[in-house]
Every structure is written in C-alpha cells, then in structure tokens.
C-alpha positions in Angstrom: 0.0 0.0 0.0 1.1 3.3 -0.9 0.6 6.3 1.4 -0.6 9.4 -0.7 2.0 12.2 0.0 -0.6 14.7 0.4 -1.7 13.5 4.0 -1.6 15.4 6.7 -1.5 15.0 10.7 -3.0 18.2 12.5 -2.9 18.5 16.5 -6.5 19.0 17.8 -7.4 20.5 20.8 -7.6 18.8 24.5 -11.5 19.2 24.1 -11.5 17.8 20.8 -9.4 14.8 21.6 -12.0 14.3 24.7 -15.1 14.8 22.2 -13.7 12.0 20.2 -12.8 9.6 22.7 -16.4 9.9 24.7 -17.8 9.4 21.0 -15.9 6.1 20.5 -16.6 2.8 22.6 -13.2 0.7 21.8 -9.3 0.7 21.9 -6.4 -0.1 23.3 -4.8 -0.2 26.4 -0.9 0.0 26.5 0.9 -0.7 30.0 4.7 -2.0 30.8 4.7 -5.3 31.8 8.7 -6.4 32.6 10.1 -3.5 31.2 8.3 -4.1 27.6 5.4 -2.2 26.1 2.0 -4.3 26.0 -0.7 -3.2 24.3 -3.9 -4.8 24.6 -7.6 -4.6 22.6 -10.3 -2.8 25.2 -13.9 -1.3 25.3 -14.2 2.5 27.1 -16.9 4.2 28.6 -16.1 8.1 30.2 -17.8 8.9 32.9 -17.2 12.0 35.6 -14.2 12.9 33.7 -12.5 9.2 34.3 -12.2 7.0 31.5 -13.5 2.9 32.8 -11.7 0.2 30.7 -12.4 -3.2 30.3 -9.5 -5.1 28.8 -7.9 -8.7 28.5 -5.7 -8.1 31.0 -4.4 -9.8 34.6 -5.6 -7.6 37.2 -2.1 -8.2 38.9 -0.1 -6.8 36.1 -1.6 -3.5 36.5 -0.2 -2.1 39.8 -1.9 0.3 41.7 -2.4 3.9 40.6 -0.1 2.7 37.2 0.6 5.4 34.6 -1.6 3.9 31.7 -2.2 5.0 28.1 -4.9 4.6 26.2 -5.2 5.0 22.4 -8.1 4.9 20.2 -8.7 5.7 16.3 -10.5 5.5 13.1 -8.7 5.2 10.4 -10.4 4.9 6.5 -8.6 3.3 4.4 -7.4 3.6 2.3 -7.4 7.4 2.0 -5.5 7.1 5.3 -7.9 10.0 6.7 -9.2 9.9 10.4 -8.2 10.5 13.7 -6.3 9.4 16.8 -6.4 10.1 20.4 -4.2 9.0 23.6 -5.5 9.7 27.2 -2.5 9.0 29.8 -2.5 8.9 33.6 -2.6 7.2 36.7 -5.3 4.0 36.9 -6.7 1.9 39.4 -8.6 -1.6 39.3 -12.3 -1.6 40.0 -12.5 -3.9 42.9 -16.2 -2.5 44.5 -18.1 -5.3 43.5 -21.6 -4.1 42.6 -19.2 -0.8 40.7 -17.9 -4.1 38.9 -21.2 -5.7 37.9 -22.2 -2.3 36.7 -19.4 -2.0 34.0 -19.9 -6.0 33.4 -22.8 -5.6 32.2 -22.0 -2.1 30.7 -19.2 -2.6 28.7 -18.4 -6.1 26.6 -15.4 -7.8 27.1 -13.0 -10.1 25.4 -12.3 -12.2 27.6 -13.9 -13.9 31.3 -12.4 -14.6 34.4 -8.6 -14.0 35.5 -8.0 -12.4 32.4 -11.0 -9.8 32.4 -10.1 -6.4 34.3 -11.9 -3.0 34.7 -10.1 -0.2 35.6 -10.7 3.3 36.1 -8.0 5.7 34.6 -7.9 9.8 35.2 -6.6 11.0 32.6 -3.7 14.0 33.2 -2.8 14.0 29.3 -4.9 13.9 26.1 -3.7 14.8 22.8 -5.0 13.8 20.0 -4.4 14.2 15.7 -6.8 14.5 12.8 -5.4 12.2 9.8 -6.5 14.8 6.3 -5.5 16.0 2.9 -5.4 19.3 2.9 -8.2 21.6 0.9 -7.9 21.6 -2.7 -4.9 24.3 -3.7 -4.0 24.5 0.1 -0.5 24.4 0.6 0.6 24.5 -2.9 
C-alpha cells in the first residue's frame, strides 16, 4: 500500500481529543509489563471525567495507581484520513463489586475470568491528531 504524500497530521485541541474519545466505545490499552510495552484490545466508557476500561488483561499486572495509556482511532482506508487520540494517567482496578457488575454488564469484554479487568483511569494528558488532505490548492 502506498501512502498518498498529500496526507496530513493536524494537533486537535484537549476538548476535541476528549469529544472524540467519549464518542468512541473501543481501543487499546498500552501498560509496561517487565520492562516491555504491551498493548492490549479494550472497550471504554467516560464517565465524571475518568475514563472505565475493560481489557484482557491480569488484574495483577496493573499495579496500583499505574501510569496507563490509552489510544483509540479511526482510520479509513485507504485514503489514510481519520483521527487518533491518547488519554495518559494514573489507573486503578475496579475492585467495588456491585461498581464491577455495573461496568460488566455495561461494557463487553473479550475475555472472562482472571484475564478480564476494569479499571478506572484519570486521565492528566490527552492529545490527539486528525489524519486529512489538505483543501484543494492549500498548501501548494
């Protein structure tokens, strides 16, 4: 595949990159597990400002209050045009049990039992990037 080399990656504002991520329902969570990067698929929901994941992941991998990112996009292809936004800060599992069923039911997971974790990030960071050509003449 050949990347058209009019694309373009514009910054969008900290409200924009919010706007988009309430307005999605799945991505990805990335966290270091023995000093590498893993990245894991997820569903989202936002709620109160704090962003509640459910992802394939071991409860016990994800320490308490870890610094986790988490990415989601929409990418068409094959233009290559869409978006991307990361949300980054500390995280904590959701241990309250009837909290727990709530988001169970709530959000669909890919996974069940040991492997099946909801946590509830704040995010501190979110940046985000619209994937575009620019308007016809623009730039030229």
């Amino acid at each position: 595949m050949t990347v058209p080399a009019d694309l373009r990656m514009t910054e969008v504002s900290g409200t924009e990159a919010l706007w988009l991520l309430e307005g999605s329902t799945q991505g990805r969570l990335v966290y270091v597990q023995r000093e590498l990067a893993v990245i894991r698929p997820a569903t989202h929901v936002m709620e109160y400002g704090r962003l509640i994941v459910r992802a394939p992941v071991q409860a016990a991998t994800v320490p308490g209050r870890a610094l986790l990112t988490y990415q989601v996009d929409e990418i068409r292809a094959p233009a290559g045009t869409g978006w991307t936004v990361s949300a980054h800060g500390p995280a904590d599992v959701i241990t309250n049990r009837d909290e727990a069923a709530h988001y169970r039911r709530t959000l669909r997971g890919w996974a069940h039992g040991p492997h099946d974790t909801l946590l509830r990030l704040h995010p501190q960071q979110v940046s985000g990037f619209r994937l575009a050509r620019p308007a016809s003449g623009a730039g030229r």
